[in-house]
C-alpha atoms as an extended CHARMM CRD file, in Angstrom:
* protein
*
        99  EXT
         1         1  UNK       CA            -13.3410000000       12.0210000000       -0.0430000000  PROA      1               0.0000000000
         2         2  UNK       CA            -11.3500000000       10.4760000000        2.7260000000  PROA      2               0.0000000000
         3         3  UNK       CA            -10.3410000000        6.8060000000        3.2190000000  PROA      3               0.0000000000
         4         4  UNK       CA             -9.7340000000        4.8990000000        6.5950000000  PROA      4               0.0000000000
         5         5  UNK       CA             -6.5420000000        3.3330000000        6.0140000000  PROA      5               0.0000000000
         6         6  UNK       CA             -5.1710000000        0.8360000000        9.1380000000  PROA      6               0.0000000000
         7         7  UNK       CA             -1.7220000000        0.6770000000        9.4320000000  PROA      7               0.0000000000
         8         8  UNK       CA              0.1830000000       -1.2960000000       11.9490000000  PROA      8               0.0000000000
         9         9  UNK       CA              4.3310000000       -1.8530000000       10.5170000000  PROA      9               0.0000000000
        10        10  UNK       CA              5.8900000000        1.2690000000        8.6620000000  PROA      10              0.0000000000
        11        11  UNK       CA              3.0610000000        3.6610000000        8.0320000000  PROA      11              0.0000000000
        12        12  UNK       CA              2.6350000000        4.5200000000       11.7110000000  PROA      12              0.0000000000
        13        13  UNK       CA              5.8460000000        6.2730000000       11.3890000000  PROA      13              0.0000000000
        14        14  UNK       CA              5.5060000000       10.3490000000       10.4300000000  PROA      14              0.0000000000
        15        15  UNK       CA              8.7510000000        9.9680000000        8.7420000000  PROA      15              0.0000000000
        16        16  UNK       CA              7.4710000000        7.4970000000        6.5100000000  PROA      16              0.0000000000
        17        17  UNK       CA              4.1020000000        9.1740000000        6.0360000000  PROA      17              0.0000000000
        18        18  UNK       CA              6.4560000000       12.1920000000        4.9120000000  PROA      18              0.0000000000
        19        19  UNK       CA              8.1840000000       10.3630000000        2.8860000000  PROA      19              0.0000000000
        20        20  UNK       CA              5.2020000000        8.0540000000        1.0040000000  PROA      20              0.0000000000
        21        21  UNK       CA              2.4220000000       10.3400000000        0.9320000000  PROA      21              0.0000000000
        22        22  UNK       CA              4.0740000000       13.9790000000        1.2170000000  PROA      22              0.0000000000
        23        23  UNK       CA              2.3780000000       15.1340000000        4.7370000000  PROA      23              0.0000000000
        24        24  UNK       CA              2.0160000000       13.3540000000        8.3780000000  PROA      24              0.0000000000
        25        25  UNK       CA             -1.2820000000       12.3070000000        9.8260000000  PROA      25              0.0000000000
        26        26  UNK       CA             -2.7700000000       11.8170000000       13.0800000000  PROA      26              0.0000000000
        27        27  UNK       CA             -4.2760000000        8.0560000000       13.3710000000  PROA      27              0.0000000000
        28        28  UNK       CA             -6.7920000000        7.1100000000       16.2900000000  PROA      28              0.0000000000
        29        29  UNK       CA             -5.9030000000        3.7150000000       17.9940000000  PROA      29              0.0000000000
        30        30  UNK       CA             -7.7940000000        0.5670000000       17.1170000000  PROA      30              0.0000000000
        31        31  UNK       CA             -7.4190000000       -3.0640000000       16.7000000000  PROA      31              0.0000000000
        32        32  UNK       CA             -8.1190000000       -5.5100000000       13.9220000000  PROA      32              0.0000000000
        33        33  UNK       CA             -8.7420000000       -8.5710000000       15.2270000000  PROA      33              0.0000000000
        34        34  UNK       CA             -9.2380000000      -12.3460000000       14.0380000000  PROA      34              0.0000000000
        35        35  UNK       CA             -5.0870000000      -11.3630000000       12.1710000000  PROA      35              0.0000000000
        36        36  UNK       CA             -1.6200000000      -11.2540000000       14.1640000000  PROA      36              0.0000000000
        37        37  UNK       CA              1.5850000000       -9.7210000000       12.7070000000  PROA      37              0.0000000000
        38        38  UNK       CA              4.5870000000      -11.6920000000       11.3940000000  PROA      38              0.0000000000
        39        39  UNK       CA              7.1090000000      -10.8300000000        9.4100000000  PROA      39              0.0000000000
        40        40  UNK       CA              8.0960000000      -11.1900000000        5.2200000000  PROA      40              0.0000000000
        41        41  UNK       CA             11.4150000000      -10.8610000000        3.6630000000  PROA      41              0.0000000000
        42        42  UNK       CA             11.4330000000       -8.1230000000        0.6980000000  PROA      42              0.0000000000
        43        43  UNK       CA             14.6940000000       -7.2110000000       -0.8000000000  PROA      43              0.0000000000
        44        44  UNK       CA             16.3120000000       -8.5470000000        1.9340000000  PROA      44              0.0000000000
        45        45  UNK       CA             14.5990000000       -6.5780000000        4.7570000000  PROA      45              0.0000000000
        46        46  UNK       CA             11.8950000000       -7.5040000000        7.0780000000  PROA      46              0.0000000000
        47        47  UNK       CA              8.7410000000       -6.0970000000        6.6310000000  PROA      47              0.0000000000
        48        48  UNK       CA              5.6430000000       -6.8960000000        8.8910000000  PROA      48              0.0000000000
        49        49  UNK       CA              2.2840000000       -8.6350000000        7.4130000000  PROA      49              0.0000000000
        50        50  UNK       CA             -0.9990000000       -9.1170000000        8.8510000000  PROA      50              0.0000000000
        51        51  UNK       CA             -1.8290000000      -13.1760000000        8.7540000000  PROA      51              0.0000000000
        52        52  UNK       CA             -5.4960000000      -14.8550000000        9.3370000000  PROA      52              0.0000000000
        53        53  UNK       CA             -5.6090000000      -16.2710000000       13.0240000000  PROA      53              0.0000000000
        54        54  UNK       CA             -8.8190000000      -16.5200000000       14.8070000000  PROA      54              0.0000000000
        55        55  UNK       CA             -7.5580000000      -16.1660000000       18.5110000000  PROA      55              0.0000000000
        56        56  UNK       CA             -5.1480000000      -13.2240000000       17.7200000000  PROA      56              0.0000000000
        57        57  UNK       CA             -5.7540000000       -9.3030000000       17.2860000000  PROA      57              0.0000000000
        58        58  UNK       CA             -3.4740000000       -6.8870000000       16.1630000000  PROA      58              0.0000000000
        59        59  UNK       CA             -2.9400000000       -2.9840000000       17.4330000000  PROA      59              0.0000000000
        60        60  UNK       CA             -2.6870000000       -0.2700000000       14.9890000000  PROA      60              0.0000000000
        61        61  UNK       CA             -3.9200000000        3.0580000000       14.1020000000  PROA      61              0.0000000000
        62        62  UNK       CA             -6.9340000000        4.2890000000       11.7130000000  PROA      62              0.0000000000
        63        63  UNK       CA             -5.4750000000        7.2020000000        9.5610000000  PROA      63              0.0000000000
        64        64  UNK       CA             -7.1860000000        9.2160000000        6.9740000000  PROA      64              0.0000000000
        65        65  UNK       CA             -5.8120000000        9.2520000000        3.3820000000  PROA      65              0.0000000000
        66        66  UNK       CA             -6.9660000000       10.8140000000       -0.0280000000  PROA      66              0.0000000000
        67        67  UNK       CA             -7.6980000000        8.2330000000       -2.7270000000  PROA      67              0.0000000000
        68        68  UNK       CA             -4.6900000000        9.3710000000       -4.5120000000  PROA      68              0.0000000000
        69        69  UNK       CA             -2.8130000000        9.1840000000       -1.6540000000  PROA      69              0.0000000000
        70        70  UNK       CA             -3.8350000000        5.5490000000       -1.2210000000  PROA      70              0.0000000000
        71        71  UNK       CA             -2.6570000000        4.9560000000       -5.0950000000  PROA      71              0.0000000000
        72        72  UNK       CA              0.6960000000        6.4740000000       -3.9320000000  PROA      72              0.0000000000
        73        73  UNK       CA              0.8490000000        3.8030000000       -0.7730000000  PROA      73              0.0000000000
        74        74  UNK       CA             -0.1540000000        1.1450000000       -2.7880000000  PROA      74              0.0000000000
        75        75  UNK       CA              3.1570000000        1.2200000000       -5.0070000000  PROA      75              0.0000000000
        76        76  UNK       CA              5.0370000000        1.7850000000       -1.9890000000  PROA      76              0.0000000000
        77        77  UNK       CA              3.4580000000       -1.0280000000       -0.1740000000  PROA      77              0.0000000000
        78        78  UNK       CA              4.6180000000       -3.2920000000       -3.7530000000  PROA      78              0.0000000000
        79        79  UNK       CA              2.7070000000       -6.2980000000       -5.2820000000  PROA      79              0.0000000000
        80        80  UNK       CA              3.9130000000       -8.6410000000       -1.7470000000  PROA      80              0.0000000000
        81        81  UNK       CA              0.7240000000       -6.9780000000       -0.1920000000  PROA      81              0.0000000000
        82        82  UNK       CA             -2.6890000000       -6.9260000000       -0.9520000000  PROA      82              0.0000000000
        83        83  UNK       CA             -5.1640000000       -4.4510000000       -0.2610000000  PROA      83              0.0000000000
        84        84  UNK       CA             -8.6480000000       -5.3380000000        1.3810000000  PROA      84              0.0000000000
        85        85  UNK       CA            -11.1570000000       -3.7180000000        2.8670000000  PROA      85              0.0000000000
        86        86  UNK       CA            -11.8810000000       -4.8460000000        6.6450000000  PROA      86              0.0000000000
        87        87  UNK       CA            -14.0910000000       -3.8910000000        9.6250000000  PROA      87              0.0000000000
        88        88  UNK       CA            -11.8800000000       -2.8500000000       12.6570000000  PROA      88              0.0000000000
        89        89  UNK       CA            -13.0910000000       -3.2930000000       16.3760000000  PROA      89              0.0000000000
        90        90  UNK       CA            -14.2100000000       -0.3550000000       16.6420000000  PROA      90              0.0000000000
        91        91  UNK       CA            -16.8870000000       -0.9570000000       13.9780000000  PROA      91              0.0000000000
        92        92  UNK       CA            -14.7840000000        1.1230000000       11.2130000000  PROA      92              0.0000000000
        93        93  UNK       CA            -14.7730000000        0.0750000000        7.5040000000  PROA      93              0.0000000000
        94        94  UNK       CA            -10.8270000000        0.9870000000        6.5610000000  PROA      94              0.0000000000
        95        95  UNK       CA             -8.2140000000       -0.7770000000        4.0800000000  PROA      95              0.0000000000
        96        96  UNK       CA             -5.4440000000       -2.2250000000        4.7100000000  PROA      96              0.0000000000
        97        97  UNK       CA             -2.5930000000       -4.5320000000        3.5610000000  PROA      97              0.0000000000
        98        98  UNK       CA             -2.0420000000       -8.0250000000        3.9910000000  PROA      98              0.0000000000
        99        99  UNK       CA             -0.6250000000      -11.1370000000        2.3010000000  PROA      99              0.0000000000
């Protein structure tokens, strides 16, 4: 069965998608709000992260994944994110990662 997985840094590249999960999917546009994106230093890169604020919404996409394909993203996304379950705007029940 398919999960809804929002992604709004990295994952909304195919390339990436290729390269994390084997195969590229199509997401839909839709916005998580009460978060805004900042960034994290990993390894010496910048990486974006969702953060709690109220007045602030962030733009991403709703993509489907397996739920061994989300095992696969979660080592990829490492232990400096955390995966929760959220409702998007569009009334949508997906995971996604965040501090």
């Amino acid at each position: 069965m398919k999960r809804h997985l929002f992604v709004y840094g990295t994952l909304k590249s195919p390339k990436i998608q290729k390269s994390v999960f084997g195969r590229i999917t199509k997401g839909r546009p839709d916005v998580l709000e009460g978060y805004k994106k900042s960034k994290i230093m990993i390894d010496k890169k910048r990486y974006p992260i969702l953060i709690p604020n109220k007045r602030s919404l962030v733009k991403g996409l709703v993509i489907s994944v397996t739920p061994d394909e989300l095992k696969t993203i979660d080592k990829y996304e490492t232990d400096s994110y955390k995966r929760t379950q959220i409702v998007l705007k569009s009334g949508k029940i997906a995971w996604v990662y965040q501090k």
